[in-house]
N, C-alpha and C positions, 0 to 999 in steps of 0.2 A: 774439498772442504769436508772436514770428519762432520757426522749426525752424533752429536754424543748424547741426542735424549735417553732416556730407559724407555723400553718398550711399554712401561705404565706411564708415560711422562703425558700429560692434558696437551689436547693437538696445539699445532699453531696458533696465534691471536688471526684477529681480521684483517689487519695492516700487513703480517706478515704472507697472507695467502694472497693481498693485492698486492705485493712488491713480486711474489713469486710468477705470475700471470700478466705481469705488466709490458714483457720486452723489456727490459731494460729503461723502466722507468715512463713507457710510450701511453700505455694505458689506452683510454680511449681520447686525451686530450683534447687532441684537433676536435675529435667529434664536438666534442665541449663546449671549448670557445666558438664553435659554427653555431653553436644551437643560439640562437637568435631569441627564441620563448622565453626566455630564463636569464637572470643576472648571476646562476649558478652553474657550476659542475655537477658530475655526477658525481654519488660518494664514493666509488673507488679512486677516482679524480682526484679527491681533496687531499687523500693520503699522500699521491704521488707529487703535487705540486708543489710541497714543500722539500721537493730534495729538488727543484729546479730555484726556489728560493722566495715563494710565494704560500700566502694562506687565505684561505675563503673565510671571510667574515661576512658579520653583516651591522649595519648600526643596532645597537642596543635599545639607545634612547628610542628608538621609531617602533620596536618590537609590537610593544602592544596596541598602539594606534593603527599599527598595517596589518594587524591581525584581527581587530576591529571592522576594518576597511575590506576585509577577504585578500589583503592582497600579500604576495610572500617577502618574504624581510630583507629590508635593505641591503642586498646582498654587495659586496666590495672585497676588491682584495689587500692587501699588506704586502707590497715588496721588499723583501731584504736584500741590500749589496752589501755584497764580501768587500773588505776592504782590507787587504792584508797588510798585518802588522800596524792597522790603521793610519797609515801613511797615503793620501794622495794630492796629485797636483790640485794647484788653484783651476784649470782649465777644466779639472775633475768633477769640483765643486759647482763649477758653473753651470756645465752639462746637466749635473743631480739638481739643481735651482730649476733651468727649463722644465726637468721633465718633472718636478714636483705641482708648477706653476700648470703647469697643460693637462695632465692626466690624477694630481694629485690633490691633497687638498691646502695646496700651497704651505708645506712646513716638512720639513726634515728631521728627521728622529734620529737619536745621538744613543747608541745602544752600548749598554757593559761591557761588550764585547768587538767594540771597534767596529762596526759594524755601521750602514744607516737603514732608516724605514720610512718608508712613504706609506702613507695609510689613504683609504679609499679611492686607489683607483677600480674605474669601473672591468668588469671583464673586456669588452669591448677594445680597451686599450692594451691589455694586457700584451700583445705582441710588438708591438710599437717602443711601449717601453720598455723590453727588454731589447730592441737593437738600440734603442738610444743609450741604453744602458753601457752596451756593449762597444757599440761606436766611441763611449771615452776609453775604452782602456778599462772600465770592471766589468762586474759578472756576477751574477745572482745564485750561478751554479753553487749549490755546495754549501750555500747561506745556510739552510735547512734540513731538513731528514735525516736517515739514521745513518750519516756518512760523519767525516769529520768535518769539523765547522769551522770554523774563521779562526785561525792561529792568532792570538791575542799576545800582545810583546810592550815591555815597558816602554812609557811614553816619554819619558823624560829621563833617563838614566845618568850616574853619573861614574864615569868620566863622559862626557857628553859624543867621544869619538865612537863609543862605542853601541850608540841607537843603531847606526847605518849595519853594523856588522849582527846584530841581533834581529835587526827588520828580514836582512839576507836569511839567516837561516830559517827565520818563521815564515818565508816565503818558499823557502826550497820545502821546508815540511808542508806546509800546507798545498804545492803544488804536486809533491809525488800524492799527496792521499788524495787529490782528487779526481773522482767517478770519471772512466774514459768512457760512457754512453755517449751516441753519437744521436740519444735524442732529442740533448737539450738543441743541437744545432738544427736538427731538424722543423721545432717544434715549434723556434723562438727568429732564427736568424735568416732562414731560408724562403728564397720570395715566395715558394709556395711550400704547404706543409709534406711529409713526404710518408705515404701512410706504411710504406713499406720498410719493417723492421731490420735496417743493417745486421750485419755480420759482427756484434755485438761482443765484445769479452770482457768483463773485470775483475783482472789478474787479482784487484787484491781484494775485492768486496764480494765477486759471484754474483749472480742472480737475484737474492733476497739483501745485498748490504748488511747493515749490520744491525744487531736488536734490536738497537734504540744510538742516539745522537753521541758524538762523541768530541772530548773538548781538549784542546789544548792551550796552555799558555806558557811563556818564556817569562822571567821575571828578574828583574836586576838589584840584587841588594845595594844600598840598606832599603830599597822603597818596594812595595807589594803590591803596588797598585792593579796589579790583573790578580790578587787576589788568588797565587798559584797553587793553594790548597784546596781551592774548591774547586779544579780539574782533573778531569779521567788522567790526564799527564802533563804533572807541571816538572817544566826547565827552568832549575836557577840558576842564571848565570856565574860561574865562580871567578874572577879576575885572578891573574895572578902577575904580579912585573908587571902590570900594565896591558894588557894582553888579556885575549879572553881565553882561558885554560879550557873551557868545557862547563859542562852542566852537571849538577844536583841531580838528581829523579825523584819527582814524585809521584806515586799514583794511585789511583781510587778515592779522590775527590768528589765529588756531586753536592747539588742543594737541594732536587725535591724532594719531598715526602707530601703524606695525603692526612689531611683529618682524620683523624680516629682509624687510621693502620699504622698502628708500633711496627709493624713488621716494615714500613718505609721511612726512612731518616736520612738528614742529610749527615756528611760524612766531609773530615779531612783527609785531601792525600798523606800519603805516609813517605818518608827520604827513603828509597832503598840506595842508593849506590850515587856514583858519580858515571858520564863518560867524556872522554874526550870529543870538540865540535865534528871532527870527518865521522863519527860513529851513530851523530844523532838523529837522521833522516832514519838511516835503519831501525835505532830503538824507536822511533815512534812506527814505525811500521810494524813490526811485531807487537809492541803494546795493544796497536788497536788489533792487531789478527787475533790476537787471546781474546779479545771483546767479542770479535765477530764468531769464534770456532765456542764458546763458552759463556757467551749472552745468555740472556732469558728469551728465547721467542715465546714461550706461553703465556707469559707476563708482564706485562708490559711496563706496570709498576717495578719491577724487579731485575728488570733488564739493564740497569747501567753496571759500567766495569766495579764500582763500588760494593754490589750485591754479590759479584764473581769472588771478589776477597774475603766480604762478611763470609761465605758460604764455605769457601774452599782454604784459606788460610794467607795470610804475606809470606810466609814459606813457600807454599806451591806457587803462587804466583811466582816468585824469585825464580824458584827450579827453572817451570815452564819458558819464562822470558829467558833465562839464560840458556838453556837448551836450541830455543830459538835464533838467539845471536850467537851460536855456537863458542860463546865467550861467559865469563863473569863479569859483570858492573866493578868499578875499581869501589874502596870504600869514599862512601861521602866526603865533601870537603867543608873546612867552616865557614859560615857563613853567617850573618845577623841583618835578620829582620829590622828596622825601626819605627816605619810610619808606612802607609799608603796613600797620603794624601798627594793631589795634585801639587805643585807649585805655584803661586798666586802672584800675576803680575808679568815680568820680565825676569827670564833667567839666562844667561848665556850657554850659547854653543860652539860649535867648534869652529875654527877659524875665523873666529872674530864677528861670527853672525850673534846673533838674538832669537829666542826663543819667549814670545809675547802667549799665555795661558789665559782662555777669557772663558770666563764661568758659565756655563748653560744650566738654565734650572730644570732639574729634571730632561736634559736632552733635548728640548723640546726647539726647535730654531725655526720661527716664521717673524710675519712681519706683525706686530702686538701694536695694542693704540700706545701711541707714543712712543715706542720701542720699536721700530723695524728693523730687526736685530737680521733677517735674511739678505734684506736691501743691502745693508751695510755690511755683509762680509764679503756680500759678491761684489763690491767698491773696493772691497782691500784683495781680494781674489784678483780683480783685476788691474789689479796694481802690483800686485806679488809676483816677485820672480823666486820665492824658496818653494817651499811647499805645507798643505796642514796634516794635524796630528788629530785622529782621535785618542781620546784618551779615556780608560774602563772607568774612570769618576762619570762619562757624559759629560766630558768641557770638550775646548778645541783647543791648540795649540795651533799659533801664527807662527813657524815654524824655519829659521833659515831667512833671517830677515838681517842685510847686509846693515853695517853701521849710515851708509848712505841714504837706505831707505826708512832707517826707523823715525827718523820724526814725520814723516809721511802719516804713517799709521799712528803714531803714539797723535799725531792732531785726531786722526776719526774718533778715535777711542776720548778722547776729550768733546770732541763737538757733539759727538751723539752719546757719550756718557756710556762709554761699553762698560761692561761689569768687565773690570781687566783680572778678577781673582781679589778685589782687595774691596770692593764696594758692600760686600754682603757679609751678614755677621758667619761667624766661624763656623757654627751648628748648619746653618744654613747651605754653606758650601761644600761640608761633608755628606751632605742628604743625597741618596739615591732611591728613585722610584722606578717600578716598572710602566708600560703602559696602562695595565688594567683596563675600564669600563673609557670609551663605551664600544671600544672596538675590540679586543682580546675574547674570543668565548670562552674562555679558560676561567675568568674574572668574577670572584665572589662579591668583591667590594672594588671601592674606587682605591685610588695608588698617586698615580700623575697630577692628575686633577685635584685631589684635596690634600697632597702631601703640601702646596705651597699657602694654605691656608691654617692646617694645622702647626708649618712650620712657625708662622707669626706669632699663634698662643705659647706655642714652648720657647718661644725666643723672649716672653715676657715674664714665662713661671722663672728663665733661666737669671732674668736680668733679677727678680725680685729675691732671687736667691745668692745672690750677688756671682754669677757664675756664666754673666755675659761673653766673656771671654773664652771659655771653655771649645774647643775643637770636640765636641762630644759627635761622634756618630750615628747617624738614623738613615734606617733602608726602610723603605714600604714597599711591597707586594700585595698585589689584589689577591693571591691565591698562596696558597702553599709549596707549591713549584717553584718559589724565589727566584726569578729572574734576575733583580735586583740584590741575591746575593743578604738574605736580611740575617740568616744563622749566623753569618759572620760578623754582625756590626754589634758597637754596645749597647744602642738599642733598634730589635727587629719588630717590626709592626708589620702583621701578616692577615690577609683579608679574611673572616672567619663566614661573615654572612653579608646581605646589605647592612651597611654603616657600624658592620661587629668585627673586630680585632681583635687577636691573641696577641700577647706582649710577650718579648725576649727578652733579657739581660744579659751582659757577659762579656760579650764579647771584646778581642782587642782590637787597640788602635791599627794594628799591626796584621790584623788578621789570623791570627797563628791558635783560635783557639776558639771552636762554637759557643755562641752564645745558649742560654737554660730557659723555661721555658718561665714565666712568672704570674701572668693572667689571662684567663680566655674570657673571650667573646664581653670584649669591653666595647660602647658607645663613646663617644667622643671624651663628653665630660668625664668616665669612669676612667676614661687612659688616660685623660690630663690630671686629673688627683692623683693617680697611681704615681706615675711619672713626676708631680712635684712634692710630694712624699719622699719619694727618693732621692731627686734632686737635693731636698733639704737637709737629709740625712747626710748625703754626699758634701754639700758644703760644710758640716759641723763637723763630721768624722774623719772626712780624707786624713791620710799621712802626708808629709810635703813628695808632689813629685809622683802621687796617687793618681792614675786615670781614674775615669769614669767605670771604666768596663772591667778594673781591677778589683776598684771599689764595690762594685755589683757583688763578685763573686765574695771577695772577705766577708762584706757586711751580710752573705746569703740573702741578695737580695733576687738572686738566681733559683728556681724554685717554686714550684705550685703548692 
């Protein structure tokens, strides 16, 4: 692996000199979880335990009463499973229900990235639930760290024959770029830990992996629902005859940036080329080696593939990958965007099965008063012979449901009043948040928690503007880092302090175009006038057939 710093280049970060001294990712872990003293890791620890697919938190809320009390902070951790292509069995689901119910805090978290989260289990359990983890058929490996992350693949596509053929190849990508260290198995699966460092190699990562985190998505026109502009490298699917011809490319995507560093911005992929499907394992391979040989290790801000292109050019990237693949990319093929929205309700699939889309608010799936939305999936999990879908909105798809069994399920969804996609208003259903406060350390402000409170007052500015109807979209992130993906919505609300937000405009329905920036460090009621200001401009001015996030930019509503 070439060093291509300059000999004046600022040494390494700190994450990077613990990946380098780690073994291959071993650290002192065992030691860690033995330590009995402590609900925590050591900090070299923390780094590494997110490329096994976990993060050291602690509750927020409790912070300053146990700091009060002398005592150290409620220390827990956050498991993420990979769930490739977000596709798995109902016996899957059932499994992730147990091990939420015993080590978690009873609730499963539906992530943008097909992805789930358990939040607060304690250290203690942490090995447990990774063999139960492991025991269904997933794996946490990979969820995290500066490796590639969960290949994210449309959830609904149409011709509908062709999810299973797109699932297949975001699962063959996703499985050549995963880390062969044999620590996770040491660390996680093995009855006893093994403190001795195997005979270690990876071929494609090396010893340090890579700068920083890297993303993929696969995306099926006309729908964008994984949002394939805001990945390191996004696959568009291109049909042709019926038939999937191959993929688009795009790349140098990303959504963080920091407060007040211009020098960090989120960014859209760019189309370079096309290739045919037996080609595409490879071009993601190479894609991510230019990440890892021409990352930022000094900075950490600076390190995703996006800053490799601001810095060096989409020429040299082009050369470098085609050099690579010792080919050229053929030219792009046409394609059209037109929505990213889930499908609401029942939609058909192939052979005569059913496709049942049930709306999770904010991701968020436990048993609520009145709602015990957990209880009742694992009633239809257990009764399902297809399989579910996550889906990058945070819904689920009931997936593969024979014409025999659907009035089974279509009763639950009536007895217990599921949100089948059609119960909640438009604005509503398009809302994405991240986790934020109180568990995320990253978390300026709240996201999860107050996006379903805020949504009720915009859904009255929207009625009173007669614009009930509207599919307008809103992302909330607790931080700047967008999880939730808010540069891309037409309106982004992003966490600036407690209870202070920056305001976006702009963006498409369709995703194809960052939203602008238009107010900082707003208080509730300052972003609700802001917002129905606009609103009301928006209903008087539209042209017919106008979005929201159209209308934004015309009217320069985009704009500090």
């Amino acid at each position: 692996m070439p060093d291509n710093r300059p000999a004046s280049e600022p040494p390494p970060t700190e994450v990077e000199r613990v990946k380098a001294s780690s073994r291959y990712l071993r650290g002192t872990i065992g030691e860690s979880l033995a330590d009995r003293l402590t609900g925590a890791v050591a900090r070299p620890d923390t780094h590494l335990l997110k490329f096994h697919g976990t993060y050291q938190q602690d509750d927020r809320d409790l912070r300053r009463e146990r700091a009060r009390r002398k005592l150290e902070p409620a220390y827990e951790f956050m498991v993420r499973i990979r769930v490739p292509g977000g596709v798995m069995t109902p016996e899957q689901w059932l499994a992730v229900d147990r091990i939420a119910h015993a080590s978690g805090r009873g609730t499963v978290r539906l992530t943008t990235r097909q992805s789930l989260q358990l939040h607060g289990v304690p250290k203690w359990d942490l090995r447990e639930v990774f063999r139960a983890i492991h025991r269904s058929g997933l794996t946490t490996m990979a969820a995290s760290g500066d490796v590639n992350r969960n290949v994210v693949c449309a959830a609904n596509p149409q011709p509908p024959e062709l999810h299973a053929e797109l699932v297949d190849w975001s699962r063959r990508i996703g499985d050549h770029l995963t880390p062969r260290t044999a620590a996770y198995h040491e660390l996680w699966l093995a009855e006893q830990p093994c403190d001795r460092a195997a005979e270690d190699t990876e071929p494609l990562y090396g010893p340090t992996y890579l700068p920083r985190k890297f993303k993929i998505a696969v995306a099926a026109p006309p729908s964008n629902d994984v949002d394939v502009f805001a990945h390191d490298l996004g696959l568009i699917a291109i049909v042709e005859g019926g038939r999937l011809a191959g993929f688009n490319v795009a790349v140098g995507g990303g959504m963080g940036r920091t407060h007040g560093k211009a020098e960090t911005f989120p960014a859209l992929a760019r189309v370079v080329g096309f290739c045919p499907p037996e080609q595409v394992v490879d071009l993601a391979e190479k894609a991510l080696l230019i990440e890892r040989d021409f990352g930022d290790r000094t900075n950490r801000r600076h390190a995703r593939l996006k800053y490799v292109l601001a810095d060096r050019g989409i020429e040299w990237f082009q050369d470098e990958l085609h050099g690579r693949l010792g080919r050229p990319l053929q030219p792009p093929r046409p394609y059209r965007f037109e929505h990213r929205a889930d499908s609401p309700g029942w939609t058909e699939g192939p052979g005569g099965t059913h496709h049942l889309t049930l709306f999770i608010g904010c991701g968020r799936v436990g048993d609520f008063e009145e709602y015990p939305l957990l209880s009742i999936l694992c009633e239809i999990a257990g009764r399902h012979g297809g399989h579910f879908r996550l889906t990058p909105n945070q819904n689920l798809i009931v997936a593969g449901v024979p014409d025999v069994d659907r009035p089974r399920v279509e009763q639950l969804v009536c007895e217990y009043r599921l949100d089948d996609g059609t119960r909640s208003s438009p604005v509503r259903r398009a809302a994405l948040a991240c986790v934020a406060l109180p568990t995320c350390g990253l978390a300026l402000a709240e996201s999860e928690r107050y996006l379903p409170r805020l949504m009720a007052k915009l859904e009255g500015i929207l009625a009173e503007a007669g614009l009930a109807d509207e599919a307008i979209d809103v992302r909330m992130s607790g931080c700047p880092n967008g999880c939730s993906r808010p540069y891309l919505a037409e309106i982004g609300i992003v966490g600036r302090s407690a209870g202070k937000y920056t305001l976006y405009l702009g963006g498409t329905a369709a995703g194809e175009r960052l939203n602008r920036l238009y107010r900082e460090k707003l208080g509730e009621e300052e972003l609700l006038e802001a917002l129905r200001g606009v609103f009301t401009r928006y209903a008087r001015q539209r042209t017919p057939g106008e979005s929201f996030g159209d209308f934004a930019v015309r009217a320069a509503c985009g704009g500090a």
